[in-house]
KEKE-3310 file (N, C-alpha, C; in steps of 0.2 Angstrom, whole numbers, plus 5000, padded with zeros to 4 digits):
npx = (5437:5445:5454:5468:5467:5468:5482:5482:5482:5483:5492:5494:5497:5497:5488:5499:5497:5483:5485:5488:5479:5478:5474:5488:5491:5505:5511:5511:5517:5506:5493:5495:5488:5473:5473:5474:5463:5453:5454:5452:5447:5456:5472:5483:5500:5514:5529:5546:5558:5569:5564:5561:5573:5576:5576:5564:5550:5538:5532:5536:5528:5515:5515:5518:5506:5497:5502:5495:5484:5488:5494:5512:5523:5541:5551:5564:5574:5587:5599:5605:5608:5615:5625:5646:5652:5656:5643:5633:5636:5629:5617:5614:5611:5601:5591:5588:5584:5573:5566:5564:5558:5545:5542:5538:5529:5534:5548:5558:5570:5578:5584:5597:5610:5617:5627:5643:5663:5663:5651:5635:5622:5606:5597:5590:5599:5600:5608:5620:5615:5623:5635:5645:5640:5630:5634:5641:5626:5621:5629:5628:5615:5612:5620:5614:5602:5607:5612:5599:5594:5582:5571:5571:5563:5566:5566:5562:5569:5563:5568:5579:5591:5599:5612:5627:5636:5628:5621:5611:5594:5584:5574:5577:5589:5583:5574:5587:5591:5581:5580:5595:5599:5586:5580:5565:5556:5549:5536:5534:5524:5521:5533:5539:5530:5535:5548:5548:5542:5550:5560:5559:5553:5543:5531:5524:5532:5540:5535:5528:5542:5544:5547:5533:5532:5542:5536:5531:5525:5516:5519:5509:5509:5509:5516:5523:5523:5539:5539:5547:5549:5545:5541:5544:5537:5526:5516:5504:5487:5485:5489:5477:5485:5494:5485:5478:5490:5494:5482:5485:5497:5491:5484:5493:5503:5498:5487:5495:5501:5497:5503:5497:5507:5510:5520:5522:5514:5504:5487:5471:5467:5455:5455:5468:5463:5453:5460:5467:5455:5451:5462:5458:5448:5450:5456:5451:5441:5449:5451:5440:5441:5449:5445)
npy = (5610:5595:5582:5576:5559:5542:5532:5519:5503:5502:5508:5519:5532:5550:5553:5562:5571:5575:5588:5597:5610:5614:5622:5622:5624:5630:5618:5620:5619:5624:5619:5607:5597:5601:5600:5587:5580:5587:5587:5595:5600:5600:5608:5600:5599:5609:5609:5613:5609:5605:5605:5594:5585:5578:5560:5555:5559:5572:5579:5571:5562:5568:5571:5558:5555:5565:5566:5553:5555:5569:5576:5581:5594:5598:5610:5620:5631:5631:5627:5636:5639:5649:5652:5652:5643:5626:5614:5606:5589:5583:5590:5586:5573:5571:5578:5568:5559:5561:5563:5551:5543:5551:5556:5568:5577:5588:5595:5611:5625:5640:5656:5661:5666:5661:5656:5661:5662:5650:5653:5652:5659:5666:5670:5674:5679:5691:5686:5693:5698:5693:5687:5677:5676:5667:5656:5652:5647:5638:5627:5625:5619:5611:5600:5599:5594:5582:5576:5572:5564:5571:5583:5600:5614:5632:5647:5664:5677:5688:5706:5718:5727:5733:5727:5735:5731:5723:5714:5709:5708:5702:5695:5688:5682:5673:5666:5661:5654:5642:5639:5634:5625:5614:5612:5619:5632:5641:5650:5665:5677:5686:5690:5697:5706:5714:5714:5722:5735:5739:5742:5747:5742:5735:5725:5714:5716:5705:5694:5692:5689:5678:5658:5647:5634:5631:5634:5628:5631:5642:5655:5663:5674:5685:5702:5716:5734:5744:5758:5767:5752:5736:5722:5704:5696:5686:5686:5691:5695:5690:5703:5715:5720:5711:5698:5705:5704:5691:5688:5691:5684:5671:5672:5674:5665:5652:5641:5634:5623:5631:5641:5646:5654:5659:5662:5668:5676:5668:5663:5657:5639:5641:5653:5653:5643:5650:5661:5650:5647:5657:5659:5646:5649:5659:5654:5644:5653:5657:5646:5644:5657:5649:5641)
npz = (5549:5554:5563:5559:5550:5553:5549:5537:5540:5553:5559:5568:5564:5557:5539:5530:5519:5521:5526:5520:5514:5528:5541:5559:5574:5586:5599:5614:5630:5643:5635:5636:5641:5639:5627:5624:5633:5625:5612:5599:5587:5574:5561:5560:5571:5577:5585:5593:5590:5599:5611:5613:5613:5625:5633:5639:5648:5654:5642:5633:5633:5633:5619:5612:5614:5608:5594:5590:5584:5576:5563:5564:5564:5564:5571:5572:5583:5585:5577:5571:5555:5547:5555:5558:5564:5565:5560:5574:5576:5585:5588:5575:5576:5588:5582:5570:5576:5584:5573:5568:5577:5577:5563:5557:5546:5538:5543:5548:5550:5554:5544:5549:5560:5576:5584:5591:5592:5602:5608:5613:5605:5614:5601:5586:5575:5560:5545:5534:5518:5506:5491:5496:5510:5504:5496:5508:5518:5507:5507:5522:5523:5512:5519:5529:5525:5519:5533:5536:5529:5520:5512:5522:5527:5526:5537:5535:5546:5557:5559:5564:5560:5547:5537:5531:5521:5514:5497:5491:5491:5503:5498:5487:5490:5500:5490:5480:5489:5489:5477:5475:5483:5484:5496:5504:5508:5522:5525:5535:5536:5546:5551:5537:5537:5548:5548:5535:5538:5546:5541:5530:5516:5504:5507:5497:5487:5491:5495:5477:5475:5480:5475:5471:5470:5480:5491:5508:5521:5530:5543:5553:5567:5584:5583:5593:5597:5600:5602:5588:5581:5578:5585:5586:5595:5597:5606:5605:5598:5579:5568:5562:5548:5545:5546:5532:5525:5523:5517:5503:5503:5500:5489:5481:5481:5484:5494:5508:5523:5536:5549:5568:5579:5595:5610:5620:5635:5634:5628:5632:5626:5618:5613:5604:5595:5590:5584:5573:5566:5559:5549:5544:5537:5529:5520:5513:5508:5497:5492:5485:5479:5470:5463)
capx = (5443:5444:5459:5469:5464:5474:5485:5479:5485:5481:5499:5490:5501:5490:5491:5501:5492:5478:5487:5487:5475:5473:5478:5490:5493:5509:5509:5517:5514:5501:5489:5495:5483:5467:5473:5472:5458:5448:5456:5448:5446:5463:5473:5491:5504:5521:5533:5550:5563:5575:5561:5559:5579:5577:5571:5558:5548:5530:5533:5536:5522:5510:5515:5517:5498:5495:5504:5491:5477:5487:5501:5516:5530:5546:5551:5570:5577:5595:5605:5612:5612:5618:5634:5652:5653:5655:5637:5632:5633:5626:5611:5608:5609:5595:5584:5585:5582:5568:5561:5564:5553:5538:5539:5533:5527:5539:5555:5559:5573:5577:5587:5599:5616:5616:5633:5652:5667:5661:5647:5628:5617:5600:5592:5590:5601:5598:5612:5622:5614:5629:5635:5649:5636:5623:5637:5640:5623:5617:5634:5625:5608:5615:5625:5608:5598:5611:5612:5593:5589:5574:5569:5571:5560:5570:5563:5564:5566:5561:5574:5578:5595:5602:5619:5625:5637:5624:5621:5605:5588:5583:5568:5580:5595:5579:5573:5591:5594:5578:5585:5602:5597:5581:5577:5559:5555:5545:5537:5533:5522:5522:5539:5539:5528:5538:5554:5547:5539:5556:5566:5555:5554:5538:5531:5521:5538:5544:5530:5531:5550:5544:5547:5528:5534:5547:5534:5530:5520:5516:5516:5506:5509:5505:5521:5523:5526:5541:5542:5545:5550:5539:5546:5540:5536:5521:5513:5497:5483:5488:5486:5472:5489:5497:5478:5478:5497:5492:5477:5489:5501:5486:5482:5500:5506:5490:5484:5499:5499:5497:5503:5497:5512:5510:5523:5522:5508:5498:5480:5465:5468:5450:5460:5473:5459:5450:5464:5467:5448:5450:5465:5456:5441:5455:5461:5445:5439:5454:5451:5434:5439:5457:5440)
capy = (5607:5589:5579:5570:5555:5538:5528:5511:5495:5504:5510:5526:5538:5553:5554:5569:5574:5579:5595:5603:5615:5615:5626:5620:5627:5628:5617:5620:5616:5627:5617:5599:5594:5602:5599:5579:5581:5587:5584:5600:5601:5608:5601:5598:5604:5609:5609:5616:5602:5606:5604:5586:5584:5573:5554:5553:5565:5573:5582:5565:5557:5570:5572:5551:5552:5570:5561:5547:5559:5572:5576:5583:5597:5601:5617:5619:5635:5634:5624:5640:5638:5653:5652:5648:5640:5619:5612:5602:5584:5579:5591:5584:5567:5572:5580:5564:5552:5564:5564:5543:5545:5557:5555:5573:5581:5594:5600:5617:5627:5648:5657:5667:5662:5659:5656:5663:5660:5644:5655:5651:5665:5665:5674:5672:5687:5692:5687:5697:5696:5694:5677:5673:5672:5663:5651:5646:5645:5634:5623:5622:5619:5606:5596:5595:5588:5575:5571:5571:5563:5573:5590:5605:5621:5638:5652:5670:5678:5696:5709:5724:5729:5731:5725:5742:5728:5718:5716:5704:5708:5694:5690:5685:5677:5665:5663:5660:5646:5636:5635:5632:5616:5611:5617:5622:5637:5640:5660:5666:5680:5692:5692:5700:5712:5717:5716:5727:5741:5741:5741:5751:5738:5734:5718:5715:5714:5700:5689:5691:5685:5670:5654:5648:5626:5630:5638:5623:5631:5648:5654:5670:5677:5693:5707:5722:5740:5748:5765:5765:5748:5731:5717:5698:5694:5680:5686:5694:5691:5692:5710:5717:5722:5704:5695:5707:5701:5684:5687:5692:5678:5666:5675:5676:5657:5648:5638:5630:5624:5637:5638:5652:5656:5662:5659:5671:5680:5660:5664:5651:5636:5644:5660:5649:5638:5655:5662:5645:5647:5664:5657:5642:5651:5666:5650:5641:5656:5657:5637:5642:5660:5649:5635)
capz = (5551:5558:5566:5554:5550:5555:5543:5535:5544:5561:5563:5571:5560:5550:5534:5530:5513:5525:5530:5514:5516:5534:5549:5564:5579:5590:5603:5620:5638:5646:5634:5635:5646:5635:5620:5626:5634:5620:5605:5596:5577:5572:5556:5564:5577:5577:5591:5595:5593:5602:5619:5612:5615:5629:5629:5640:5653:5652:5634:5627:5636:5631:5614:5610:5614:5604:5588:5589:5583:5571:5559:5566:5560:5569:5570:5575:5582:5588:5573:5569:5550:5547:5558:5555:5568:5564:5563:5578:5576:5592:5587:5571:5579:5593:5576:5567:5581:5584:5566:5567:5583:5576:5557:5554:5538:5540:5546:5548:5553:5552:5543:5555:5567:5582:5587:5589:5597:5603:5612:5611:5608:5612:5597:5579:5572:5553:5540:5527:5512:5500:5489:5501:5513:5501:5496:5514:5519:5504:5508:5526:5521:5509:5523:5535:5523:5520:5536:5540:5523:5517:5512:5527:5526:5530:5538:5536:5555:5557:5557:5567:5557:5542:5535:5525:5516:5510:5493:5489:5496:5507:5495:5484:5495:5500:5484:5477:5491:5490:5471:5474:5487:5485:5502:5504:5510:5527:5524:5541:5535:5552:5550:5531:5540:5553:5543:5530:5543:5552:5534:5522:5511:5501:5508:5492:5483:5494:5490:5471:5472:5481:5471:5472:5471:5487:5499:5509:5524:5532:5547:5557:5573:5583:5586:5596:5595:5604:5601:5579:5581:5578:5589:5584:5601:5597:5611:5602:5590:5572:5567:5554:5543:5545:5540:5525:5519:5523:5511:5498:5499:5498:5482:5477:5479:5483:5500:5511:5528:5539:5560:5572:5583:5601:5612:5625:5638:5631:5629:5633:5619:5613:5609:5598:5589:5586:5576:5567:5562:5556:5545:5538:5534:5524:5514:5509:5502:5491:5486:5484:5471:5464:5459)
cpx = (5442:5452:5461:5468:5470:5476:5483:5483:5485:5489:5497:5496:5497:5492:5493:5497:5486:5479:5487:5487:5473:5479:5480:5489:5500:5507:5514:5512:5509:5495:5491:5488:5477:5468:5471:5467:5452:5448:5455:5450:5452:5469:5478:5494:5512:5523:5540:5554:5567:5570:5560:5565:5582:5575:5567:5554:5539:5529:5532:5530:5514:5509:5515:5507:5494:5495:5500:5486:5478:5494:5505:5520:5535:5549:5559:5573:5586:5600:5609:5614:5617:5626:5638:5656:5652:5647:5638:5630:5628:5617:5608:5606:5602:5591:5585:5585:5575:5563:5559:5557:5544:5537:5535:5534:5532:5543:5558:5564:5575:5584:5593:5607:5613:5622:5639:5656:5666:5656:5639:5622:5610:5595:5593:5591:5602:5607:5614:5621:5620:5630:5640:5645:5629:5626:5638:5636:5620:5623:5630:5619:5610:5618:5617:5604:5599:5609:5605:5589:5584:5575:5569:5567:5566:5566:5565:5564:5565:5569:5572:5586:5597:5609:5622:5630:5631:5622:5615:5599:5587:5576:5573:5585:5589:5577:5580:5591:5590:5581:5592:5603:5593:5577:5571:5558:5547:5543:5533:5531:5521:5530:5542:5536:5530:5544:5555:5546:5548:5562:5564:5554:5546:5534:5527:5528:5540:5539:5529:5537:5548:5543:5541:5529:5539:5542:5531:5526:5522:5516:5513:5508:5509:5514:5516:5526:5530:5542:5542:5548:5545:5545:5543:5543:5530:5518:5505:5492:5488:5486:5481:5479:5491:5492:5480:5483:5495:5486:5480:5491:5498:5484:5488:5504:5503:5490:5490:5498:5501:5498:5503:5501:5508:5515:5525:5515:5504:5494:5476:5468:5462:5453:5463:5466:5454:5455:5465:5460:5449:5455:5462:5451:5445:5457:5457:5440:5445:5453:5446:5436:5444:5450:5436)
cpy = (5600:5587:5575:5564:5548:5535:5521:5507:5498:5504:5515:5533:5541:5553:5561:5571:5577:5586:5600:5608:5616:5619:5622:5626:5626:5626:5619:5620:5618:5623:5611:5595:5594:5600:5590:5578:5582:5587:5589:5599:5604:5602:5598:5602:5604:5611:5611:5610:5601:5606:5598:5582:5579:5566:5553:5560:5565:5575:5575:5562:5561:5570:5566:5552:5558:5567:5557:5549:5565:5573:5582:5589:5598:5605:5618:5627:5637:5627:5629:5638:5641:5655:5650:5642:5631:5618:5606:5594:5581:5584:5590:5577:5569:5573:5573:5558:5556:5563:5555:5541:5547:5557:5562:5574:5583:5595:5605:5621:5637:5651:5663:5663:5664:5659:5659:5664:5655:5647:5655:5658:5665:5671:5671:5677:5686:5690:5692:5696:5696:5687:5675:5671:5667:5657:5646:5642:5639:5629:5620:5618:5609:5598:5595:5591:5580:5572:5570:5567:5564:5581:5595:5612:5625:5642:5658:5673:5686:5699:5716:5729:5728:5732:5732:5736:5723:5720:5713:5706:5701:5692:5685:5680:5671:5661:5660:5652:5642:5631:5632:5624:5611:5611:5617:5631:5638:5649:5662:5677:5686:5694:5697:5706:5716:5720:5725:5734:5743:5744:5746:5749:5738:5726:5713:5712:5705:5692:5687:5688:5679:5665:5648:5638:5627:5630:5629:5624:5639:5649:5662:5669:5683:5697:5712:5728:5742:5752:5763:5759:5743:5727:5710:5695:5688:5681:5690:5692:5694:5699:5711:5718:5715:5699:5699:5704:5694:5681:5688:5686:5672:5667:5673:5668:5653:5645:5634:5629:5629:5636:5645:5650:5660:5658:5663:5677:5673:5662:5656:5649:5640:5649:5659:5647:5644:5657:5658:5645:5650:5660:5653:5647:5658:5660:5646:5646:5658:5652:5641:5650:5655:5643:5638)
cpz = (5555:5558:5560:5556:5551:5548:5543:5540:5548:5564:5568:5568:5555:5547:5535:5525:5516:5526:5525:5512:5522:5536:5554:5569:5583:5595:5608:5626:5644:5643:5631:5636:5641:5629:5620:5626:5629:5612:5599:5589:5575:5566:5557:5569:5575:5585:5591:5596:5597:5611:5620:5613:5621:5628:5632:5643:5652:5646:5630:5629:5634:5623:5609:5608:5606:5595:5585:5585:5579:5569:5563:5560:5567:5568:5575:5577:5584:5583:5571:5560:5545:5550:5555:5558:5565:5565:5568:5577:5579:5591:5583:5572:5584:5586:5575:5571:5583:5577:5564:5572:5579:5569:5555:5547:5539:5544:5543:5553:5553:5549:5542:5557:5572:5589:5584:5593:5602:5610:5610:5611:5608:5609:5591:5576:5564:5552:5535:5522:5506:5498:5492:5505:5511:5500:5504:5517:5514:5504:5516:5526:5518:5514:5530:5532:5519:5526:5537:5532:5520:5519:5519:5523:5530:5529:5536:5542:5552:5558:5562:5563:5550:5541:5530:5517:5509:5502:5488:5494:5499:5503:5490:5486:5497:5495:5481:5481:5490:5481:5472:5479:5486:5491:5498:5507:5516:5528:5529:5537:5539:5552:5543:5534:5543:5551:5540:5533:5544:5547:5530:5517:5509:5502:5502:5486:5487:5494:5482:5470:5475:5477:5473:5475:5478:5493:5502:5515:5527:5540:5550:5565:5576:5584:5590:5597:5601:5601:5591:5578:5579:5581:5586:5591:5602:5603:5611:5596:5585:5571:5560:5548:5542:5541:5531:5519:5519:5517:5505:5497:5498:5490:5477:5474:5481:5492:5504:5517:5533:5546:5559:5578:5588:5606:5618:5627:5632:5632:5632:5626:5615:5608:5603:5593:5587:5580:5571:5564:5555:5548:5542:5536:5526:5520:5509:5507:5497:5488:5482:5478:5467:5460:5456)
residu = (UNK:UNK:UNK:UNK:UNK:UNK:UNK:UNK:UNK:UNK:UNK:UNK:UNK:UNK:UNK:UNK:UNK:UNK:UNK:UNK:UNK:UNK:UNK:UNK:UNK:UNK:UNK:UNK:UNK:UNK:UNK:UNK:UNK:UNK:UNK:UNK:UNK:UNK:UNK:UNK:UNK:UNK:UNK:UNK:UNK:UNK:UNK:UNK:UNK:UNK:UNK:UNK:UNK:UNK:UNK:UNK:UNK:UNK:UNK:UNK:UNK:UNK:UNK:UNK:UNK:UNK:UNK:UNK:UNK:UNK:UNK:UNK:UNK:UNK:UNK:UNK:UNK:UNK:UNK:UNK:UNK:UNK:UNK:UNK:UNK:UNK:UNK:UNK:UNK:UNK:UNK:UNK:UNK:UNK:UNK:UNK:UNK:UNK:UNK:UNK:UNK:UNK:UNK:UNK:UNK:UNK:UNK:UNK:UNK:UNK:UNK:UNK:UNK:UNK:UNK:UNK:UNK:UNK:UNK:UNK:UNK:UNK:UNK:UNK:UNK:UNK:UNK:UNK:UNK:UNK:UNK:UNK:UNK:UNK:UNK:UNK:UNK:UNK:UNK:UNK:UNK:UNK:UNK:UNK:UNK:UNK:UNK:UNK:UNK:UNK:UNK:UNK:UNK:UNK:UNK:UNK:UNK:UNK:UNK:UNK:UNK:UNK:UNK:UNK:UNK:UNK:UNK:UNK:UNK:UNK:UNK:UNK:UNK:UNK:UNK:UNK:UNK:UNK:UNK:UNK:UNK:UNK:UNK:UNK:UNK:UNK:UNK:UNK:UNK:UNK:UNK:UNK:UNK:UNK:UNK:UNK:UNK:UNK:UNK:UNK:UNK:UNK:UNK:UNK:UNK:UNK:UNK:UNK:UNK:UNK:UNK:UNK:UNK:UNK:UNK:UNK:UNK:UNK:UNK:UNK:UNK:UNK:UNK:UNK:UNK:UNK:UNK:UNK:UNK:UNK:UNK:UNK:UNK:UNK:UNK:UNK:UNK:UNK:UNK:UNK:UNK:UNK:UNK:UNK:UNK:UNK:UNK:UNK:UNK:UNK:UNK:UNK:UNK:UNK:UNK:UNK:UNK:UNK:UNK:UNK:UNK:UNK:UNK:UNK:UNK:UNK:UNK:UNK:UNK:UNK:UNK:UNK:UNK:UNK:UNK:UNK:UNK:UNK:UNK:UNK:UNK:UNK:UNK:UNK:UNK:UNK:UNK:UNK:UNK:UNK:UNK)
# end
């Protein structure tokens, strides 16, 4: 892995195409400093947009500099596309004065609510799989990437409940909407894992239903067992079962860019840029049998 590389005419913007096949890492603020500092071999970074909401501070100051030296995605969790609540203008104005800003490859947001009764909640609670709720989401979905002019990946969150109304698996409800918009799809792979455990579902299945031209990047992260539960807490390595699935959907829908999440109990960056290893090296032997 190497740093992307800058863009012609010495704008200092990477090319994106670089990211292709590479591994990113989440960045966040324990590893400002070091990541500056040393610059390590890593193929891009993603950030949490909704941390970049203000217009100046230290975040901007470290990440103006970070941006100079590698391709960017933005990673959104509190638009609520899911809700019924009014989309937030003021929020999609902060994202596209941010994406005018930072120019990332990627925007990505999750696909969950958030809000009700004009209350904020901070989680990412699972939707009801049904076409009243597939029609609204892909009416919201539709209306961000209007106003953001350009393609949005949607995620899958993990899940700890099921809906008894529901009437669509969620392989499908995702796969329906990346058709129904043109949306991308953002397949956050520890999530299908955790889902599946907590659901009984076949995570095997949920890979074959994905529509192989939407997947637009992956992501890993570690969970945690409470009692018969899996939590997605990104606060541990990737697990041996989560690699495995991850070696699957490499097989299933070929090499995208891939982020290692951690986002609590932060290890040393080496930590991070360990698992990113691990991940490219699971991706370039798949170039190396798909060749």
């Amino acid at each position: 892995m190497s740093p992307a590389s800058r863009s012609p005419g010495g704008g200092g913007r990477p090319l994106a195409p670089e990211v292709d096949a590479l591994v990113g890492i989440g960045l966040r603020a324990p590893h400002y400093r070091d990541m500056l500092d040393t610059l390590p071999a890593i193929g891009w970074l993603e950030v949490h947009s909704e941390n970049f909401f203000g217009e100046g501070g230290q975040p901007h100051w470290f990440l103006e500099r970070l941006r100079a030296h590698y391709s960017l995605s933005l990673h959104g969790v509190g638009l609520g596309i899911g809700s019924v609540a009014p989309l937030s203008q003021r929020h999609l104005d902060k994202l596209a004065g941010l994406i005018a800003r930072y120019e990332p490859f990627l925007v990505s947001e999750h696909l969950c609510w958030n809000a009700v009764a004009g209350k904020h909640l901070n989680d990412l609670l699972p939707l009801p799989y049904t076409e009243e709720a597939l029609a609204h989401v892909c009416r919201r979905v539709e209306a961000v990437q209007s106003a953001l002019r350009r393609r949005v990946l949607i995620e899958n969150i993990s899940s700890y409940i099921r809906y008894p109304h529901s009437t669509i698996p969620e392989w499908e409800f995702l796969a329906a909407l990346a058709r129904r918009t043109g949306c991308g799809i953002l397949l956050d792979v520890n999530n299908i894992f955790v889902s599946a455990t907590n659901a009984g579902f076949d995570p095997h299945a949920y890979l074959s239903a994905m529509p192989s031209s939407a997947i637009g990047e992956m992501h890993l992260a570690g969970f945690e067992a409470v009692e018969d539960c899996l939590i997605d807490t990104h606060s541990r390595p990737v697990s041996d079962a989560v690699w495995r699935l991850y070696e699957a959907a490499l097989a299933t829908l070929g090499p995208r860019p891939t982020l290692i999440e951690w986002d609590k109990d932060i290890p040393p960056l080496a930590d991070l840029l360990g698992e990113a290893g691990k991940a490219q090296r699971l991706m370039a032997h798949e170039d190396a049998l798909a060749g």
